[in-house]
C-alpha positions in Angstrom: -14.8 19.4 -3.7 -11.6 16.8 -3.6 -10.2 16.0 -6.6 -11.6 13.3 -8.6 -9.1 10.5 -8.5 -8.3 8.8 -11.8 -5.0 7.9 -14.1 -4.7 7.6 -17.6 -4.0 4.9 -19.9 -1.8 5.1 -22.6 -4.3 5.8 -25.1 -4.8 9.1 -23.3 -8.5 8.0 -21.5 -8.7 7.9 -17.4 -9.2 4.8 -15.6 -10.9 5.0 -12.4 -8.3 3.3 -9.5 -10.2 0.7 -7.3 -10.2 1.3 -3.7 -11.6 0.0 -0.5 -14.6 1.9 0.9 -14.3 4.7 2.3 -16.0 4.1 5.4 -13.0 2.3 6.1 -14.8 -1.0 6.6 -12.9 -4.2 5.5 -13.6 -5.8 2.4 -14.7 -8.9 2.8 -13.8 -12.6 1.2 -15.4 -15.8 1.7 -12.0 -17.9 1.2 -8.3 -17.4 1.5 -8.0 -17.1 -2.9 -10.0 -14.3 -3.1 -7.2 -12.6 -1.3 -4.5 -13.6 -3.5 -6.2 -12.2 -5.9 -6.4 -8.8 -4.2 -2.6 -8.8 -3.2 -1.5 -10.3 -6.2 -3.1 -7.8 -7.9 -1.8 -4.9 -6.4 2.0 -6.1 -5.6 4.4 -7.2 -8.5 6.5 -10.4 -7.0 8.7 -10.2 -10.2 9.2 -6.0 -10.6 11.3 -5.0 -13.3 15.1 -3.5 -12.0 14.6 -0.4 -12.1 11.6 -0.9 -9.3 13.9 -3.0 -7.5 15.1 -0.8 -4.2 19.0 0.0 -3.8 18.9 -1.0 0.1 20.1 -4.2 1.3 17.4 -6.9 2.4 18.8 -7.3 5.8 15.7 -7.7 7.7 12.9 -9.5 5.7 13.4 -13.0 6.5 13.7 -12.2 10.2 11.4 -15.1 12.2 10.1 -12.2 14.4 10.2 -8.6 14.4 8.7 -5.9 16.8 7.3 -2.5 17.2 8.2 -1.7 13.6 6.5 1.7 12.5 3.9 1.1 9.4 0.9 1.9 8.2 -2.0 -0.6 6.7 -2.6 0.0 3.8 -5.3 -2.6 2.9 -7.6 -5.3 4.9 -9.1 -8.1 3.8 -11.9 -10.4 6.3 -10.6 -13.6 6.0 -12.8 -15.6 8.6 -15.9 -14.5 11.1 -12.7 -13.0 13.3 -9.6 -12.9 11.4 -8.1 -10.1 8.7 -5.5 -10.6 5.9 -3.6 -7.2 6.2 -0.9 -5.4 3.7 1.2 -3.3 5.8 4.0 -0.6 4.6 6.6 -0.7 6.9 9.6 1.9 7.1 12.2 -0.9 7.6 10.4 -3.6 5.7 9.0 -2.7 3.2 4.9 -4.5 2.1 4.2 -7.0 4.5 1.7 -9.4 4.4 0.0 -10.9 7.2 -2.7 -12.7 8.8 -4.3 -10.7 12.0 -6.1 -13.5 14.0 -9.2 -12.2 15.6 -8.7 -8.4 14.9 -12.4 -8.0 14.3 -12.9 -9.1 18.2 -13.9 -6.0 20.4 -10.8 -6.2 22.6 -8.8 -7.9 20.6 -4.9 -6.5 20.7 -4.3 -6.6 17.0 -7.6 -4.3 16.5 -5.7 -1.0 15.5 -4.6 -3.2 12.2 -7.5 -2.0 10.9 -7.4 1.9 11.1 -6.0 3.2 7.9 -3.9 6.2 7.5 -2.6 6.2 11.0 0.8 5.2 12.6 1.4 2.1 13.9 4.0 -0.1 15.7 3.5 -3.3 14.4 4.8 -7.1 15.8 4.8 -10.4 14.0 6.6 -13.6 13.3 7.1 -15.9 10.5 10.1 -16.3 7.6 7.1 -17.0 4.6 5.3 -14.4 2.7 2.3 -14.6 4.8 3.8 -13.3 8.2 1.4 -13.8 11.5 0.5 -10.3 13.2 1.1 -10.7 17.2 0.8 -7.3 18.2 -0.6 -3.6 17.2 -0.1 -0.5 18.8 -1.3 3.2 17.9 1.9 5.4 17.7 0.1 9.2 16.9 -3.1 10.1 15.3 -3.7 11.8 11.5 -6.5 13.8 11.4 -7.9 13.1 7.8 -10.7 14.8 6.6 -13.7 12.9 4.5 -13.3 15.2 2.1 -9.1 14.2 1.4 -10.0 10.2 1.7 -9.8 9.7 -1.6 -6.6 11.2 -2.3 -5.5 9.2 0.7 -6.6 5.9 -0.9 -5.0 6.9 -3.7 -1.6 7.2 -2.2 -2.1 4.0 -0.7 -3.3 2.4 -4.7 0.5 3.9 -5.5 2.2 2.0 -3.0 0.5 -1.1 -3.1 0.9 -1.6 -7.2 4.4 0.5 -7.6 7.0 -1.4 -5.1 7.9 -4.8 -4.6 6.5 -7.0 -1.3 9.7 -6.8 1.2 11.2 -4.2 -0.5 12.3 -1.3 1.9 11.7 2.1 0.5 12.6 4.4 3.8 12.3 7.5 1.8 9.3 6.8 0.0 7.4 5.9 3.5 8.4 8.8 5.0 7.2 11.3 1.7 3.9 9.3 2.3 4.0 10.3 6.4 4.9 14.1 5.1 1.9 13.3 2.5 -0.8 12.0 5.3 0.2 15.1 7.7 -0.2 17.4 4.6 -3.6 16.3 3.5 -4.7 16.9 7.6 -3.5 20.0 7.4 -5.4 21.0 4.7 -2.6 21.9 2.0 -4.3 21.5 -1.3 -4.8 18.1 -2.2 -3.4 18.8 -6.1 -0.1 20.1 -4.4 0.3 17.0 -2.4 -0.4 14.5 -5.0 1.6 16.0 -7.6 4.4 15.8 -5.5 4.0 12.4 -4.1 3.3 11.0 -7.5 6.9 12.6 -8.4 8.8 11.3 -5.4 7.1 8.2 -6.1 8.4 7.8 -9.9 11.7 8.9 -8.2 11.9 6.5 -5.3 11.0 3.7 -7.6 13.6 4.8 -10.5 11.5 6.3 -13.0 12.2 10.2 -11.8 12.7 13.1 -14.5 16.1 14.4 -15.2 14.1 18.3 -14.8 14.4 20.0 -11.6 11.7 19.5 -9.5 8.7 21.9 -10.0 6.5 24.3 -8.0 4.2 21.8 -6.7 2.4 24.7 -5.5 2.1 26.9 -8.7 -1.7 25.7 -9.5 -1.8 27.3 -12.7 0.5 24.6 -14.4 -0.5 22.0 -12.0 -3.3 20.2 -14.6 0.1 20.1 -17.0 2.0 18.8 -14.7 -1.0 16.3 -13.4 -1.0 14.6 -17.2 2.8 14.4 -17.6 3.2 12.3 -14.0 -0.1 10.5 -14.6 0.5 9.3 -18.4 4.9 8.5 -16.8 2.6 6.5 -14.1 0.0 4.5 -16.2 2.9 3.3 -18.5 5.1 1.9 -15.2 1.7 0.5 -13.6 0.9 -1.2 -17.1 4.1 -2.9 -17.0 4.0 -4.3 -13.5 0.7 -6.2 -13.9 2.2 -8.3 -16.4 2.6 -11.4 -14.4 -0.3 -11.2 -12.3 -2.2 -14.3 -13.4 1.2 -16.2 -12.4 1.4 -14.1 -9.2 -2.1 -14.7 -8.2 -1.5 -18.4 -8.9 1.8 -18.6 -6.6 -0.3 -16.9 -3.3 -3.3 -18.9 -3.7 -1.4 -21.8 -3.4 0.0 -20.5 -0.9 -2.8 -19.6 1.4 -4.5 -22.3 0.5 -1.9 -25.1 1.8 -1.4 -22.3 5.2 -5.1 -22.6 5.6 -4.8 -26.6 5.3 -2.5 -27.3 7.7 -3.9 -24.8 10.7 -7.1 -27.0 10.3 -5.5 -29.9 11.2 -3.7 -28.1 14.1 
């Protein structure tokens, strides 16, 4: 049976993470807010400084980049054709982007949609919505049903824990090391104990401890509420401005939405 996914509040009690379904289907929106909502939701704009990554922002306000290797993490329908994707990208960091006609059946930009597996990934703009131009498939991860939940919730880490445009090279490579565990069949409490540490560290909220046995399942459900009690607390924190973040991205869409109409 996977572990049941769930993180506690302060006061102790476990709150269920949302997640998309399973079945890997997108979840869909009738108009553009709905997904600020969603990504405001699940990506501080205004993280406190300790979140804040050390490396330089060298490449986020690039007009185009190519063939960048990331992963989408979350996809939204935003029209009969068209996806609103979150990608984390190794160089990058969360992107945001619109994928016009993904959904088509030969469309190039379909692969956007297959979570948990490598991608190279192409697009263009300097905003915070970029515009996807190209998808490739770069390797395959084998995931069992059974380890899609613990998958999702690696992805519920991400999303809420780093700031959008914020690289975090390590981090996206423990959560490649992480995906190609889970395949493998290592015990999902092994690989989530220690993702949820290098998470806390990558993000500046690690332990001044040595690192534990990750594998040593007999403390494991001590461990489990130490990093899960450290991780409601810093997840509590960062959804303090999300009624001002939601705001700033509907806005946003909105007016993008506006003016391709009158294109």
């Amino acid at each position: 049976m996977p572990e049941e996914i769930a993180k506690p509040e302060a006061d102790g009690k476990p709150e269920e993470i949302a997640k998309p379904e399973a079945d890997g289907k997108p979840e869909e929106i009738t108009k553009p807010e709905d997904y600020a909502s969603s990504f405001a939701a699940h990506t501080p704009l205004t993280p406190s400084s300790s979140l804040a990554s050390t490396a330089p922002h060298t490449h986020t306000h690039k007009k185009r980049v190519s063939d960048a290797q990331a992963f989408s993490l979350q996809c939204i329908s935003w029209s009969e054709h068209s996806l609103i994707v979150t990608l984390f990208s190794r160089e990058y960091g969360l992107i945001a982007g619109v994928a016009k006609s993904a959904k088509r059946p030969y469309s190039v930009l379909r692969p956007i949609s297959a979570h948990f597996q490598p991608l190279r990934v192409s697009w263009s703009g300097t905003g915070e919505i970029k515009t996807i131009t190209r998808v490739e498939t770069d390797g395959f991860i084998n995931l069992s049903s059974e380890n899609l939940m613990s998958a999702w919730y690696l992805n519920e880490l991400i999303l809420r824990g780093i700031a959008k445009e914020d690289p975090h090279e390590r981090l996206y490579d423990y959560y490649v090391q992480a995906l190609n565990d889970l395949a493998a069949h290592v015990d999902a409490r092994t690989v989530l104990r220690r993702f949820e540490w290098q998470w806390l560290c990558e993000t500046g909220y690690g332990f001044d401890t040595p690192e534990p046995d990750f594998s040593d399942l007999e403390k494991e459900p001590e461990l489990r509420k130490q990093l899960r009690l450290k991780i409601a607390n810093i997840l509590n924190r960062t959804s303090l401005n999300v009624r001002e973040n939601q705001n700033h991205l509907s806005r946003l869409i909105t007016t993008r939405s506006k003016t391709e109409d009158t294109q």
